[in-house]
C-alpha positions in Angstrom: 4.8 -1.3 -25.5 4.9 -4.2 -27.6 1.1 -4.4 -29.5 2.0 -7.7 -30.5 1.9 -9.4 -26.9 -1.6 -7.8 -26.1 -4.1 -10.6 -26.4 -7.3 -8.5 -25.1 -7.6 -4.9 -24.4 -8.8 -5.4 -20.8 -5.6 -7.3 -19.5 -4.0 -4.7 -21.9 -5.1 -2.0 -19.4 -4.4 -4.1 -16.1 -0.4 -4.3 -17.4 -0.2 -0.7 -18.5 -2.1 0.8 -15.3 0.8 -1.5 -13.1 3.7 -0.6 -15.6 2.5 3.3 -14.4 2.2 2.9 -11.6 5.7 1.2 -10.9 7.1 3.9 -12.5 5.8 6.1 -10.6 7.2 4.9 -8.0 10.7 4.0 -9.4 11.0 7.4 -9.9 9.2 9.0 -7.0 12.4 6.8 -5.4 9.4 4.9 -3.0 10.8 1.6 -4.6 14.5 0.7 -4.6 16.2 1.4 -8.1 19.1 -0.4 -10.0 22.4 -0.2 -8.6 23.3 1.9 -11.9 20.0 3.8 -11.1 18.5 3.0 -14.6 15.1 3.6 -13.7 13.8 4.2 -16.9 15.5 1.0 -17.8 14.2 -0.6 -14.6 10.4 0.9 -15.8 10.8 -0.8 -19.4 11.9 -4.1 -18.1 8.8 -4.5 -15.8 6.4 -3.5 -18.4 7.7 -6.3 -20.9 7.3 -8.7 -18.1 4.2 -7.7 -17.4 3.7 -8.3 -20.8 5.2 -12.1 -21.0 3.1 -13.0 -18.1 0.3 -11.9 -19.0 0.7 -13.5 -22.6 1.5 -16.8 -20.9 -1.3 -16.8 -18.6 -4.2 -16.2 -21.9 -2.1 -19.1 -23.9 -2.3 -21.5 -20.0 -5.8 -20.6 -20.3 -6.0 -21.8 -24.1 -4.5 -25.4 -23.0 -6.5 -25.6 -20.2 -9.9 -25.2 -22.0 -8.6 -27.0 -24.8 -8.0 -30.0 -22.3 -11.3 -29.5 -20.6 -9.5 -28.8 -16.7 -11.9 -26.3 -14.9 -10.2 -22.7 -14.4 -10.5 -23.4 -10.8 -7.0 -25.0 -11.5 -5.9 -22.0 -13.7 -3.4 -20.9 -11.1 -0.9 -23.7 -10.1 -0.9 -24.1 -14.4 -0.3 -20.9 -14.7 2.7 -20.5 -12.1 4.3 -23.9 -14.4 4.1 -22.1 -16.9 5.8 -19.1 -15.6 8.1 -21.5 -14.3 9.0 -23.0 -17.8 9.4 -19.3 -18.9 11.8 -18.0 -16.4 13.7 -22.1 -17.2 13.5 -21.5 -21.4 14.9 -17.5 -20.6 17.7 -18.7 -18.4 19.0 -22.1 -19.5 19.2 -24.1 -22.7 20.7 -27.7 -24.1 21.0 -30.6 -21.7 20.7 -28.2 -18.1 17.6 -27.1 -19.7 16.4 -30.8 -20.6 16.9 -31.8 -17.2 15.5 -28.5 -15.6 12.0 -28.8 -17.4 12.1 -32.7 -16.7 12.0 -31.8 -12.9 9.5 -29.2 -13.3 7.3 -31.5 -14.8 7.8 -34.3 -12.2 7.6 -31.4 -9.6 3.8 -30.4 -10.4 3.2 -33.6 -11.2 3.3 -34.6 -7.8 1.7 -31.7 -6.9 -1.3 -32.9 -8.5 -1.4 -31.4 -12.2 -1.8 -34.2 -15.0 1.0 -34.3 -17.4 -0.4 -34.6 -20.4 -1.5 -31.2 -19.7 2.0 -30.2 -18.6 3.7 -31.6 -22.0 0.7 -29.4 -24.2 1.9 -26.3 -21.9 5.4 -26.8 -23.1 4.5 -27.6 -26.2 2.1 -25.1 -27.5 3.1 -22.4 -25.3 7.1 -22.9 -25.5 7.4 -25.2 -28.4 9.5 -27.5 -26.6 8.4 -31.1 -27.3 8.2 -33.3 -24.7 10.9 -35.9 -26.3 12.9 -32.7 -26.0 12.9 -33.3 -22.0 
C-alpha cells in the first residue's frame, strides 16, 4: 500500500483491516468479482480507494478547521469532496469546468458556504475557483 497517502496510523489500520477483509471475500467468491475475474486486481483497486478517501476526508477536515465550521458538518463536506474527486478522476477541460461549477451550486443550496467549497477545491484538488 501506498505509505505516502497514510495521514495517521489509526485510519491507517481502519483502510487496511477493510482492504482484508474485502479480500477475503473477493476471493472467498461471497462478493461478486470482475467480469475478467481479476480479483486480485479487484482487491488492489479497493485498497487505493480506500486510500484516496481516506486522504480526502483528513485534508476536508484540514479546511474545515481552518475555516472554523464545527465537525458536526464534516460529513456533507466530506461527500463534496469525494464528489470533486470522482469529477477531477473522470473529466477534465471545459465538461470538467462546468461539472465542478454545478457541484458547487449543488451543495450550495444544500446549505454549505462556498467560500468553504472554493478552499476544498483549492487546497485539496488545486483547482482554483476562476478555474470553474
Amino acid at each position: 500500500m501506498n505509505e505516502k497517502l497514510r495521514t495517521t496510523r489509526r485510519s491507517g489500520a481502519v483502510v487496511d483491516r477493510a482492504h482484508r477483509r474485502y479480500a477475503s471475500s473477493v476471493l472467498q467468491g461471497k462478493t461478486p468479482c470482475r467480469a475478467d475475474g481479476d480479483t486480485v486486481t479487484q482487491s488492489s483497486n479497493y485498497g487505493e480507494a480506500s486510500e484516496r478517501m481516506e486522504l480526502r476526508a483528513d485534508q476536508v477536515r484540514e479546511v474545515l478547521m481552518s475555516h472554523g465550521v464545527p465537525l458536526i458538518q464534516f460529513v456533507p463536506y466530506r461527500n463534496f469532496g469525494l464528489h470533486v474527486d470522482k469529477l477531477v478522476r473522470n473529466h477534465s477541460g471545459a465538461t470538467l469546468r462546468s461539472l465542478l461549477l454545478a457541484a458547487t451550486e449543488y451543495w450550495q443550496a444544500y446549505g454549505l458556504r462556498r467560500d468553504v467549497l472554493f478552499d476544498i477545491c483549492l487546497k485539496v484538488f488545486g483547482l482554483d475557483s476562476e478555474q470553474f
